[in-house]
MIVO-578325 format. One record per residue (C-alpha): x, y, z. Coordinates in steps of 0.5 Angstrom, whole numbers, padded with zeros to 4 digits. Example, Ala and Ser with C-alpha at 12.3 -4.5 7.8 and 13.67 -1.06 7.14 Angstrom:
# residues 2
{{0025, -0009, 0016}} {{0027, -0002, 0014}} 
This chain:
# residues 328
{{0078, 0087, 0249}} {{0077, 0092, 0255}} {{0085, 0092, 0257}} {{0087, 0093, 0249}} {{0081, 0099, 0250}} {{0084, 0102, 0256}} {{0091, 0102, 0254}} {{0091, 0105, 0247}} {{0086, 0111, 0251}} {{0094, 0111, 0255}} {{0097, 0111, 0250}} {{0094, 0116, 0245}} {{0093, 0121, 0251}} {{0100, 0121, 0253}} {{0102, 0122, 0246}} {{0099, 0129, 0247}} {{0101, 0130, 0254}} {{0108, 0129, 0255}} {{0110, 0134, 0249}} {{0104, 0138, 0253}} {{0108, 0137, 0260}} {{0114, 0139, 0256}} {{0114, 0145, 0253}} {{0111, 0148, 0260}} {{0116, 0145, 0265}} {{0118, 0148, 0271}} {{0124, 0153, 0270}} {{0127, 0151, 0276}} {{0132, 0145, 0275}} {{0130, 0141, 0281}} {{0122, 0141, 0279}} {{0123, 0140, 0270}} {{0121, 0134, 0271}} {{0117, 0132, 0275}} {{0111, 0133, 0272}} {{0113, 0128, 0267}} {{0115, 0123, 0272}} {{0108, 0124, 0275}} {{0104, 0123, 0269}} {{0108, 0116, 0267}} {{0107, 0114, 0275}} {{0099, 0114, 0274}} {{0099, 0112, 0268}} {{0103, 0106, 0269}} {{0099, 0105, 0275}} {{0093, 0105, 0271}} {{0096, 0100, 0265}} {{0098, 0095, 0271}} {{0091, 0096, 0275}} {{0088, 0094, 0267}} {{0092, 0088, 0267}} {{0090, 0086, 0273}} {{0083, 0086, 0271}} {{0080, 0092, 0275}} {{0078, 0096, 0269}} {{0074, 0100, 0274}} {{0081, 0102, 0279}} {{0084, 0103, 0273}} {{0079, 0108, 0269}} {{0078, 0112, 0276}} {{0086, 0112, 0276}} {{0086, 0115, 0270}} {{0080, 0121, 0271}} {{0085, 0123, 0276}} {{0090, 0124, 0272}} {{0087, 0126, 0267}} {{0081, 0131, 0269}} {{0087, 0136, 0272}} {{0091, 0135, 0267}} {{0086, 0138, 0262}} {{0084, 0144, 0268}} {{0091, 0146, 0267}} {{0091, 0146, 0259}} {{0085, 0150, 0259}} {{0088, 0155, 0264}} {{0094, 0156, 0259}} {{0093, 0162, 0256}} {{0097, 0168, 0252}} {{0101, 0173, 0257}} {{0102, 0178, 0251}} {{0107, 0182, 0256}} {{0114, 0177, 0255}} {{0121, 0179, 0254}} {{0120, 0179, 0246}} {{0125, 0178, 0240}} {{0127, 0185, 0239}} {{0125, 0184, 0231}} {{0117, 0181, 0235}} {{0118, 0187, 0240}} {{0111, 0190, 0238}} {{0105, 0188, 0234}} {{0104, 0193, 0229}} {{0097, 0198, 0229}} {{0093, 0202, 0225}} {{0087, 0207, 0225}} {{0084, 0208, 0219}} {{0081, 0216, 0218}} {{0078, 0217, 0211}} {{0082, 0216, 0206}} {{0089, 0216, 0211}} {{0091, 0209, 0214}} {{0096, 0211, 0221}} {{0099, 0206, 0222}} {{0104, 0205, 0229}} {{0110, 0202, 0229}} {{0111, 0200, 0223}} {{0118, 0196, 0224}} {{0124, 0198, 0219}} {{0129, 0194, 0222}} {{0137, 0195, 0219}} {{0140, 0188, 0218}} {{0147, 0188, 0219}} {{0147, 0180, 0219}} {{0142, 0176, 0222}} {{0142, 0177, 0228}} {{0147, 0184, 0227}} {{0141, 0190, 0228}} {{0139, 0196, 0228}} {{0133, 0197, 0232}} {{0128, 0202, 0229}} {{0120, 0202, 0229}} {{0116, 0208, 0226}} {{0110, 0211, 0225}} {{0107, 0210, 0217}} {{0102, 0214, 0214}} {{0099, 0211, 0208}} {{0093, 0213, 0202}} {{0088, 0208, 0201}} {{0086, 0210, 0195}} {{0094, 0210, 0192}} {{0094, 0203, 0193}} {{0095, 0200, 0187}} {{0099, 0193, 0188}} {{0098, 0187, 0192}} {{0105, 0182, 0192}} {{0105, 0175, 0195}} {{0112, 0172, 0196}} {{0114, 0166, 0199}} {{0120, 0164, 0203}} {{0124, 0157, 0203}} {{0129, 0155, 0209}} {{0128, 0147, 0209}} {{0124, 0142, 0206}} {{0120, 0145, 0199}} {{0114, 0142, 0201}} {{0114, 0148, 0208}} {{0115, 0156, 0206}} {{0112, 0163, 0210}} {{0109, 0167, 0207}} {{0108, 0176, 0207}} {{0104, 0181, 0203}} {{0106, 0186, 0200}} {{0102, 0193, 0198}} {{0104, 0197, 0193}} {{0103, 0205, 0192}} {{0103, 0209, 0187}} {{0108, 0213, 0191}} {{0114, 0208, 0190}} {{0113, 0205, 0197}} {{0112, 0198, 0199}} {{0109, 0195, 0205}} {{0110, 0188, 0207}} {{0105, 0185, 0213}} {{0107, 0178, 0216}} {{0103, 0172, 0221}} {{0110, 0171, 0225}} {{0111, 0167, 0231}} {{0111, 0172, 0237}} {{0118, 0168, 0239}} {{0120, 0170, 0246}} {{0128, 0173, 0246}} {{0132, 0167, 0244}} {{0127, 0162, 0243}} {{0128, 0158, 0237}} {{0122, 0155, 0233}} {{0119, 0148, 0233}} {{0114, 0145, 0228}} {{0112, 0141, 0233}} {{0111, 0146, 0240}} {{0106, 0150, 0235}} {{0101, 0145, 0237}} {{0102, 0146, 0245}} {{0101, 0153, 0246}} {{0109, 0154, 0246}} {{0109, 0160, 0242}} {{0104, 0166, 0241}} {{0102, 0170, 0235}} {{0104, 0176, 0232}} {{0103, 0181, 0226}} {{0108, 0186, 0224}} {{0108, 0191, 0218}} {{0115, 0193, 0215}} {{0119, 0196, 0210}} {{0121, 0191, 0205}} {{0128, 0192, 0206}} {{0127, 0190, 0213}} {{0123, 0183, 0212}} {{0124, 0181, 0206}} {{0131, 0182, 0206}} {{0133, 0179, 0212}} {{0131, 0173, 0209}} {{0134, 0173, 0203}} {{0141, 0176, 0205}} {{0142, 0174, 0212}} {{0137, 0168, 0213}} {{0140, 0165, 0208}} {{0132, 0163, 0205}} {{0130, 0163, 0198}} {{0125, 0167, 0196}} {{0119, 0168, 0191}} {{0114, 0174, 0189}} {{0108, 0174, 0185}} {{0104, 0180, 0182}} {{0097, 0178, 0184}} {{0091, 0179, 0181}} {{0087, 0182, 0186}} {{0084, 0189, 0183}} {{0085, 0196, 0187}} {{0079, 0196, 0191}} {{0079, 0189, 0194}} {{0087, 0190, 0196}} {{0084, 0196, 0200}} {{0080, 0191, 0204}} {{0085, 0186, 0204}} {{0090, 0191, 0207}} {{0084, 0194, 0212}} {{0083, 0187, 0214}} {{0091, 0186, 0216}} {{0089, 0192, 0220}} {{0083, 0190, 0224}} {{0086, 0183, 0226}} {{0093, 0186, 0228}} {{0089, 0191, 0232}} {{0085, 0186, 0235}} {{0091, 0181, 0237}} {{0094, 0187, 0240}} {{0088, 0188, 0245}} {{0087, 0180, 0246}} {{0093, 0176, 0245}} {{0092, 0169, 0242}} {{0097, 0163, 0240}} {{0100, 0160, 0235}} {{0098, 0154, 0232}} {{0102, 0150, 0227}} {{0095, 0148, 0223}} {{0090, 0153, 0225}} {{0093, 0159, 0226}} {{0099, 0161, 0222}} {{0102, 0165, 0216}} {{0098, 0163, 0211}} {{0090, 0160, 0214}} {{0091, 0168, 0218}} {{0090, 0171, 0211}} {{0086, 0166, 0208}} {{0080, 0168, 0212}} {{0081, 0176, 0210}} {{0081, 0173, 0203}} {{0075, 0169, 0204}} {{0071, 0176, 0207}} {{0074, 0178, 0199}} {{0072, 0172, 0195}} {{0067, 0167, 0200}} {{0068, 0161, 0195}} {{0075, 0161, 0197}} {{0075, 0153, 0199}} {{0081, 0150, 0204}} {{0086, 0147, 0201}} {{0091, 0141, 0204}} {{0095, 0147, 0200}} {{0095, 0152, 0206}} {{0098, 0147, 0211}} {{0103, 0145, 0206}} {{0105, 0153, 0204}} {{0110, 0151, 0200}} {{0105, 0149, 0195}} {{0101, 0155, 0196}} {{0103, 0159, 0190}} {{0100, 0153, 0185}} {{0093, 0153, 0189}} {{0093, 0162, 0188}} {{0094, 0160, 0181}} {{0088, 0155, 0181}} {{0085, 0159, 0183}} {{0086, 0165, 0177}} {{0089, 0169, 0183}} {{0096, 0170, 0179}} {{0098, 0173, 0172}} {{0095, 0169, 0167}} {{0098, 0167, 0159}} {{0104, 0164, 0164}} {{0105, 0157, 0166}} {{0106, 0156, 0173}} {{0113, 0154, 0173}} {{0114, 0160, 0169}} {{0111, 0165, 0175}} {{0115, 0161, 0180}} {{0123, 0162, 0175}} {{0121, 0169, 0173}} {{0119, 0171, 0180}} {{0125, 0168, 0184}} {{0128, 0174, 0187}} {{0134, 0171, 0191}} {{0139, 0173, 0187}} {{0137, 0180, 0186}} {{0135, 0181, 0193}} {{0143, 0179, 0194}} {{0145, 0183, 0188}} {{0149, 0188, 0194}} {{0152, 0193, 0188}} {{0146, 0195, 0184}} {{0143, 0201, 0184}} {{0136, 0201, 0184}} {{0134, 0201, 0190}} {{0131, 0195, 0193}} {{0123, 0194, 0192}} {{0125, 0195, 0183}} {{0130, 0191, 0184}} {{0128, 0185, 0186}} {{0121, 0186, 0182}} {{0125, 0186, 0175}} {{0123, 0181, 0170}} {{0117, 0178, 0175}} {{0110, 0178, 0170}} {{0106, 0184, 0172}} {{0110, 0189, 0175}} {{0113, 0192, 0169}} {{0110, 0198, 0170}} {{0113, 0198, 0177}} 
């Protein structure tokens, strides 16, 4: 029973071990895997000094491997000053002055293709009290059951800014479910023009794209927004990880709605963010006389976003036909 015991202790930690090793290897060819072949050394030892029945060697054996292991793990932290892509160059920053929102570096990026660019991050003021939308939208780019999610804050002067929980992806970096949960990636939030972040998506990036109107009132989309601020100003001061379930686009912004409604409960909805349109439905957050399914095929905007030879400038377009934006 002990031997059994000791050795499903070795498994289930080397299952958060060695993805752990691997996603912080050395970059050095000559030492990539060398923590790895340590780490299976000790922990054979430790499986073999079990089956031998020396269940004190084998616990010790495993202490010392594993105590400086967790020292190193907790040591890992966030630099927030590597060689970022230059679309996750900057984390976006605001001050708040009465009624006027500065915000800085606001990127509005002009996309060629996805990875044609033309590099552009300005300064935006903005009207808290013109402030008289908020938009959810949702991007598809494989399986149905995942999506990302932005913000769009509407203004009665016709302009539209989108807030996004990004991977902070260093320059080439590619994304990886799986290297979220090992302090591979940090986090980042950006605001932007919509023609910029959202269009990227649609047009270059092949996704498929969703909008829906919120209910939220004037008053509680300020706060929203005021919070997206605080908590970009603070990531800019401190950075942090990201995290695949506990820090990412969607439970980000769930815990700034939950300063709005506190009786927000989680949801396995908000891991699973391709569902996260039917939990904002549940909960009255999206236009009502409408069923689900009908908000999601009005509210496609794929099409429109690809829609190259229309006239109407890009934020009309693609809220043409979604319920709630009539007046848009």
């Amino acid at each position: 029973m002990l031997l059994c015991l000791q050795v499903l202790v070795v498994l289930l930690v080397s299952l958060w071990a060695l993805p752990a090793l691997w996603y912080h290897r050395p970059r050095r060819l000559a030492l990539r895997y060398l923590p790895l072949a340590l780490w299976l050394l000790l922990m054979s030892l430790v499986v073999v000094l079990a089956m031998r029945d020396e269940p004190l060697r084998a616990s010790l054996c495993f202490l010392a491997g594993f105590a400086p292991l967790l020292l190193w793990w907790r040591g890992v932290m966030p630099k927030g000053n590597c060689d970022w892509a230059d679309d996750m160059a900057y984390t976006t920053t605001g001050v708040v002055d009465g009624d006027s929102l500065r915000l800085q570096r606001v990127r509005c990026f002009d996309w060629r293709s996805a990875t044609d660019y033309q590099i552009c991050w300005e300064s935006r003021e903005y009207s808290l009290s013109a402030l008289r939308s908020v938009d959810m939208l949702t991007s598809f780019w494989g399986h149905r059951s995942i999506a990302h999610m932005l913000i769009s804050f509407g203004f009665t002067d016709g302009r539209y800014l989108s807030w996004s929980v990004e991977i902070r992806r260093v320059r080439d970096q590619e994304y990886s479910a799986i290297a979220g949960f090992f302090k591979h990636f940090e986090l980042n939030i950006v605001a932007s023009d919509e023609t910029d972040i959202v269009k990227v998506r649609s047009n270059h990036r092949g996704e498929d794209m969703y909008l829906y109107r919120t209910r939220l009132s004037p008053a509680a989309g300020r706060q929203l927004l005021l919070g997206y601020v605080e908590a970009a100003n603070r990531l800019a001061v401190r950075p942090r990880f990201y995290h695949t379930v506990r820090a990412n686009c969607t439970n980000v912004v769930f815990a700034l709605m939950q300063r709005i409604r506190p009786d927000l409960r989680s949801d396995i909805r908000l891991l699973l963010s391709g569902y996260l349109d039917s939990y904002v439905y549940a909960q009255g957050g999206l236009q009502k006389g409408l069923s689900l399914a009908e908000l999601r095929q009005r509210g496609r905007i794929t099409e429109r976003a690809r829609d190259e030879g229309s006239d109407v400038p890009f934020s009309r377009r693609i809220r043409q036909g979604v319920p709630g934006c009539e007046n848009d």
